[in-house]
C-alpha positions in Angstrom: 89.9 -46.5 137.2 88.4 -49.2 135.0 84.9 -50.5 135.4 84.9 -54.2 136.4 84.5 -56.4 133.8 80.3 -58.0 134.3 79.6 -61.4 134.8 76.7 -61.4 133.6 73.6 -62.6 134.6 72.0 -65.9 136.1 68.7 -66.5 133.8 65.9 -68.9 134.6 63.5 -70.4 133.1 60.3 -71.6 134.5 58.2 -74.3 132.7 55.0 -76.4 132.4 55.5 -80.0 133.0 55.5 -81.3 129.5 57.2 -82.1 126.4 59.6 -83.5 128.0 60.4 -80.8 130.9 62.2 -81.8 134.0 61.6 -78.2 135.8 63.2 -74.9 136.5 66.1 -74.2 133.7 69.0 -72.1 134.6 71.6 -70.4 132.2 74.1 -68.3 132.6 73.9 -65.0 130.5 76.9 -63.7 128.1 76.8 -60.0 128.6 78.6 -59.4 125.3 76.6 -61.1 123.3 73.4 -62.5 125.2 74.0 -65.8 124.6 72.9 -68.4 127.3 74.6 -71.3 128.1 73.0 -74.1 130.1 74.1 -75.0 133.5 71.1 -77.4 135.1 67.9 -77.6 135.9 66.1 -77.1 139.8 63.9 -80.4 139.4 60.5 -79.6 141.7 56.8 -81.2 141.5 54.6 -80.4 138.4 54.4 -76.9 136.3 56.9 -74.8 138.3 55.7 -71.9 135.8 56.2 -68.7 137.0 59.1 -67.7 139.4 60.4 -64.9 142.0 64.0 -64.2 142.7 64.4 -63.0 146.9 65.9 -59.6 146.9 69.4 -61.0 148.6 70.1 -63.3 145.6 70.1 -66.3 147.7 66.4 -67.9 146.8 64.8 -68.7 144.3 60.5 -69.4 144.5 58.5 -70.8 141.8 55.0 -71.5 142.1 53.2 -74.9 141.0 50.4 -74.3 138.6 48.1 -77.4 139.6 44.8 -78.1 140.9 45.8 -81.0 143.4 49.3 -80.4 145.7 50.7 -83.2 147.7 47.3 -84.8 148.1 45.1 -81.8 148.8 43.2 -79.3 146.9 45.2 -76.3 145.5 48.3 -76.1 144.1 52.1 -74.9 145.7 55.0 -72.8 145.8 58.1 -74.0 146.3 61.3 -72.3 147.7 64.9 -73.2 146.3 68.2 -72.4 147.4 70.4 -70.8 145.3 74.2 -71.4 144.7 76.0 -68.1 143.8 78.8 -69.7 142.1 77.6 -72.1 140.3 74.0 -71.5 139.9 72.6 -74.1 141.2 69.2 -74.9 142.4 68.5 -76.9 145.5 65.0 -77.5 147.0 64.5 -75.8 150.7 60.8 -76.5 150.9 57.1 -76.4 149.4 54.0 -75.2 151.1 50.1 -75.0 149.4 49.2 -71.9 148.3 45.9 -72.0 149.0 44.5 -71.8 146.0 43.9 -73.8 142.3 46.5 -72.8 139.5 48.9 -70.3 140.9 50.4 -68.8 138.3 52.7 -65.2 139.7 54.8 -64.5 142.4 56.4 -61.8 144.2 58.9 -60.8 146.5 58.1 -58.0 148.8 61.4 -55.9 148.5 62.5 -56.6 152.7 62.6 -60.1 151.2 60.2 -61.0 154.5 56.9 -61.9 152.5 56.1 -63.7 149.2 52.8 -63.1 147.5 50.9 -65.3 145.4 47.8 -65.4 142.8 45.4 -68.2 142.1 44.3 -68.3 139.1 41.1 -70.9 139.0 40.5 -70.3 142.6 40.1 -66.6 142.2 42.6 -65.5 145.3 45.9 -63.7 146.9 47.9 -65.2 149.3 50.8 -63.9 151.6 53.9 -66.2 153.0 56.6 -65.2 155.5 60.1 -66.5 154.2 62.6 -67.3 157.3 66.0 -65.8 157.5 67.0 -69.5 155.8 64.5 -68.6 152.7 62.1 -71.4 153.8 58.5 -70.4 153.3 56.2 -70.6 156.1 52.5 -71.9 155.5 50.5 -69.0 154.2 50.0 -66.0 157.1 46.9 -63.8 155.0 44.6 -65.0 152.2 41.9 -62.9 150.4 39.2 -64.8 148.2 38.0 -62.7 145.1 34.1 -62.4 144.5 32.6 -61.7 141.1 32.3 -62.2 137.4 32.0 -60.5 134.3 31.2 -60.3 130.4 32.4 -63.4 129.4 30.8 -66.8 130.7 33.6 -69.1 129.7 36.3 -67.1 130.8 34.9 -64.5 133.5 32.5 -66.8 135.0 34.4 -66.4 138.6 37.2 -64.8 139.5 40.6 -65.4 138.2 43.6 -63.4 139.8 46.1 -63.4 137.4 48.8 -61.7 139.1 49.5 -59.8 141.9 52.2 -56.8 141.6 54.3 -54.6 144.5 54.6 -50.7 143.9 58.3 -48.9 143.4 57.6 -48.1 147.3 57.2 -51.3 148.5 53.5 -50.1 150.5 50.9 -51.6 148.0 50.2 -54.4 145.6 47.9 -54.2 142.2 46.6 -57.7 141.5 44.7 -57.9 138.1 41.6 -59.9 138.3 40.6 -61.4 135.1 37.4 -62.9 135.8 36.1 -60.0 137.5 37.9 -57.1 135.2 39.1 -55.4 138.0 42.4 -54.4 140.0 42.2 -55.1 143.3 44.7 -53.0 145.5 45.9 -53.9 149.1 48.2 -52.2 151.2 51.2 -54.1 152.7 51.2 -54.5 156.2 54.7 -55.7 156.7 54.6 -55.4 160.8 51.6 -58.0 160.9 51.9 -60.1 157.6 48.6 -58.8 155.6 47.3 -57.8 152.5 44.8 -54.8 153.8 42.3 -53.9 151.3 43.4 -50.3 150.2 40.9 -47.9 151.9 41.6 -45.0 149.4 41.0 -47.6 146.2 40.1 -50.7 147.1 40.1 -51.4 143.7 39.5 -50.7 140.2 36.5 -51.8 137.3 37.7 -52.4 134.1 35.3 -52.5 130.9 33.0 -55.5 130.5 35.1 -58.8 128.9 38.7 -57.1 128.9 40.7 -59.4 131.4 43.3 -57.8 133.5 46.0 -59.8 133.3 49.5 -58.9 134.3 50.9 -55.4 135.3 54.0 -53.0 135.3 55.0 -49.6 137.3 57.4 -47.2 135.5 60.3 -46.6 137.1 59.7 -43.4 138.1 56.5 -44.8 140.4 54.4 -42.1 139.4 52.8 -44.0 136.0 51.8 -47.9 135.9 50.2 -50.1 133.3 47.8 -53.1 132.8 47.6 -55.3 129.8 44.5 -57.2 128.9 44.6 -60.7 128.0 40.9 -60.6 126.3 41.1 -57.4 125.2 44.6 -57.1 123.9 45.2 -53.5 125.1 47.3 -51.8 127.4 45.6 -49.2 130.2 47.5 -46.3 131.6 47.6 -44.9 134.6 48.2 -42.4 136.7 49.8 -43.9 139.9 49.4 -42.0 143.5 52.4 -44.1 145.3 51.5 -42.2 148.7 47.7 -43.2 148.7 47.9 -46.6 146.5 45.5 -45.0 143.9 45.1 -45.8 140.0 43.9 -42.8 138.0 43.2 -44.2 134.7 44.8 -41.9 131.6 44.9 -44.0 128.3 43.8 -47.1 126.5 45.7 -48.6 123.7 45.8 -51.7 121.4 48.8 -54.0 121.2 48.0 -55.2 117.8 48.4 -54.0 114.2 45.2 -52.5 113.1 44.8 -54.9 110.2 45.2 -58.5 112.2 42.1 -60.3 112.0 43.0 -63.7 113.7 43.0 -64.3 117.6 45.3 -63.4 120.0 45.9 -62.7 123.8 48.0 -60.7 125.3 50.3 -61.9 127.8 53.6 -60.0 129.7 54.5 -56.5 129.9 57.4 -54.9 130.9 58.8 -50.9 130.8 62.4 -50.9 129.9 64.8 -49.6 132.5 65.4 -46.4 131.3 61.6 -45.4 131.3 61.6 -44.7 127.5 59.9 -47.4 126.5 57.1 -50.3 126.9 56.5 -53.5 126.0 54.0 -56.3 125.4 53.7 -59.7 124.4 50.6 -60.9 122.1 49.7 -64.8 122.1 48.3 -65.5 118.3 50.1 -62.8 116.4 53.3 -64.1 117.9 54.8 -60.8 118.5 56.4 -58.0 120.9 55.0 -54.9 120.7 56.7 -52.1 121.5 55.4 -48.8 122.7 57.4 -45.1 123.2 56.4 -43.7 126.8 55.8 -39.9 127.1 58.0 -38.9 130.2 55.8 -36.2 131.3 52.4 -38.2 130.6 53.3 -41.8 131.1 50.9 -42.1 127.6 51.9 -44.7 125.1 52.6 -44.1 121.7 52.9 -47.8 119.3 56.4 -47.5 117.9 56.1 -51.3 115.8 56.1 -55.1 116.1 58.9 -57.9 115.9 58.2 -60.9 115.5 58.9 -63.5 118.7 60.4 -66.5 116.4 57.6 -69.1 117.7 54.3 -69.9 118.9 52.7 -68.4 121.9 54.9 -66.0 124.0 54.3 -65.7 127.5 56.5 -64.4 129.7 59.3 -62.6 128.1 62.5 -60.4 130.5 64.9 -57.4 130.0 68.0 -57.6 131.6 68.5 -55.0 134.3 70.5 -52.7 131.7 67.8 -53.1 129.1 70.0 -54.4 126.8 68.4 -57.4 126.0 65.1 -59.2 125.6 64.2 -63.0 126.1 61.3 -64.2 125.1 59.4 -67.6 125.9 57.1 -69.1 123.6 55.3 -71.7 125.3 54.1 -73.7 122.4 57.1 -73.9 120.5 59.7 -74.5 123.1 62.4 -71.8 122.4 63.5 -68.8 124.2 64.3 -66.1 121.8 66.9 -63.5 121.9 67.3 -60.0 120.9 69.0 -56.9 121.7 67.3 -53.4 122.0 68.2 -50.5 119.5 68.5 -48.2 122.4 67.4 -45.0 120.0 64.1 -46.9 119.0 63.4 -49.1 121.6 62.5 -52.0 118.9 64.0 -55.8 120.0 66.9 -56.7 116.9 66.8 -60.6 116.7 70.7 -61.7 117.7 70.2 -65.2 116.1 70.8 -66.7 119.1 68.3 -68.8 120.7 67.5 -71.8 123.2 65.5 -75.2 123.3 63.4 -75.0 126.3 60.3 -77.3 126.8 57.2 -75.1 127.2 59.0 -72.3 128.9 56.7 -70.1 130.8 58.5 -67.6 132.9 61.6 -66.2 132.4 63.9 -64.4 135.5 67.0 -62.8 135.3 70.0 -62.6 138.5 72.9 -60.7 138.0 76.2 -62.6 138.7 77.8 -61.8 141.9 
């Protein structure tokens, strides 16, 4: 019987409201060639940066990177509605989240609860999401305390994102202000983040910067990158007890760059073989082989991201492709992955985005 042909894959594109950008960009995705053809935008309040696709395929959330949200303090997330045929975006509703400068969002895989991080404010929030994918104001909210090495970036705290586990029971969220990984457990039945009683959380060395965070696909190894740093920390993951057990530290950049950089993204490919990171300043991917038995990385090479400052960068669910954002030269780049060496092959192909931030991928029902 022949396989059915793929449709390919709905991508978005969150941005910062600039240059030009009118909001959340969608595409659809050419599976043969990963080409991305635009097919509107989801036009929403200011610097709908980074986004969350609901588990059904129906929503789409993006949170609103601002310090002042429909006339109070904080900034927002906003829920849309998503059209399966067509792709299009259509605003449900918008609630604060509690917090300055959110900048990541999750979906909790029973599609009942978002979860958010403030950046400026330091905090995690949690959100129920109604049968309709409307949010409801925030039902749990944890302020972070504490600082670290550096005073103009680690003065207070700064949750940069916060990250659900392969089992759907806890949540990692890197703190880069206080260079730690603070780990709750989900409590679904009620609605909370509860602080993790095994590991509450992790302490990082002095000025690194947690920043953003990514479980194999096995669940037994994760990884954190460090935005200050620029190195990737490997650990040993305890799905059962919620526990980080820390195994490896590693740089993402060539050992003769002298200029400055900051790490952004990271992402294992599907197929567990392979990791990957995204430096701000060299400009590049950098691309790691995993040990399947260790979870340890080993650097495999860098490729270039075609433009200035990549932030967010996505695989398709195959791990065919890569696209990656650079925020400060306003394209989204495209490669495909040699699937022997893991290393991204630019395709050519590329988009005009203004500032893209975030990039999310649906497949095509």
């Amino acid at each position: 019987m022949a396989t059915p042909k793929s449709k390919g894959y709905y991508v978005f594109v969150g941005t910062y409201s600039r240059n030009g950008s009118e909001g959340v960009y969608v595409y659809r995705m050419e599976p043969s060639t990963g080409s991305l053809a635009p097919l509107g935008v989801g036009k929403v309040g200011d610097n709908p940066s980074f986004l969350a696709i609901h588990p059904s395929g129906r929503f789409v959330y993006a949170v609103n990177e601002v310090t002042q949200f429909q006339g109070q303090e904080g900034g927002g997330v906003t829920a849309f509605a998503l059209d399966p045929a067509s792709g299009a975006l259509t605003l449900l509703n918008q609630q604060s989240s509690v917090g300055t400068d959110p900048c990541h969002i999750q979906i909790e895989a029973t599609g009942k609860y978002a979860l958010v991080a403030n950046y400026t404010s330091g905090s995690v929030a949690m959100f129920p999401i109604g049968s309709d994918g409307c949010l409801g104001p925030a039902c749990d909210f944890h302020q972070h305390q504490g600082s670290s090495l550096d005073p103009r970036r680690q003065a207070g705290p700064h949750a940069h994102s916060i990250n659900i586990d392969p089992g759907n029971r806890f949540a990692c969220a890197p703190d880069l202000g206080m260079d730690k990984i603070v780990i709750y457990r989900l409590d679904l039945a009620n609605g909370k983040l509860v602080p993790n009683e095994a590991q509450p959380f992790v302490t990082l060395p002095a000025g690194v910067g947690p920043r953003h965070f990514a479980y194999h696909p096995n669940g037994r190894f994760a990884y954190a990158i460090m935005e200050i740093g620029d190195t990737v920390t490997v650990f040993a993951y305890d799905g059962e007890r919620g526990t980080l057990d820390e195994r490896q530290v590693i740089g993402t950049l060539p050992a003769d760059f002298r200029g400055t950089s900051y790490t952004a993204d990271i992402h294992v490919h599907p197929n567990g073989r392979f990791l990957y990171g995204s430096n701000r300043g060299h400009d590049s991917i950098a691309v790691f082989a995993v040990d399947a038995n260790t979870g340890r990385l080993r650097a495999v090479g860098h490729e270039s991201t075609q433009g200035r400052f990549p932030r967010n960068f996505a695989l398709d669910l195959s791990g065919s492709y890569l696209y990656a954002a650079n925020q400060n030269s306003d394209n989204v780049v495209i490669y495909r992955i040699d699937q022997t060496t893991g290393m991204p092959v630019p395709t050519g192909e590329q988009v005009k985005v203004p500032v893209p931030v975030c990039v999310k991928m649906l497949p095509i029902p």
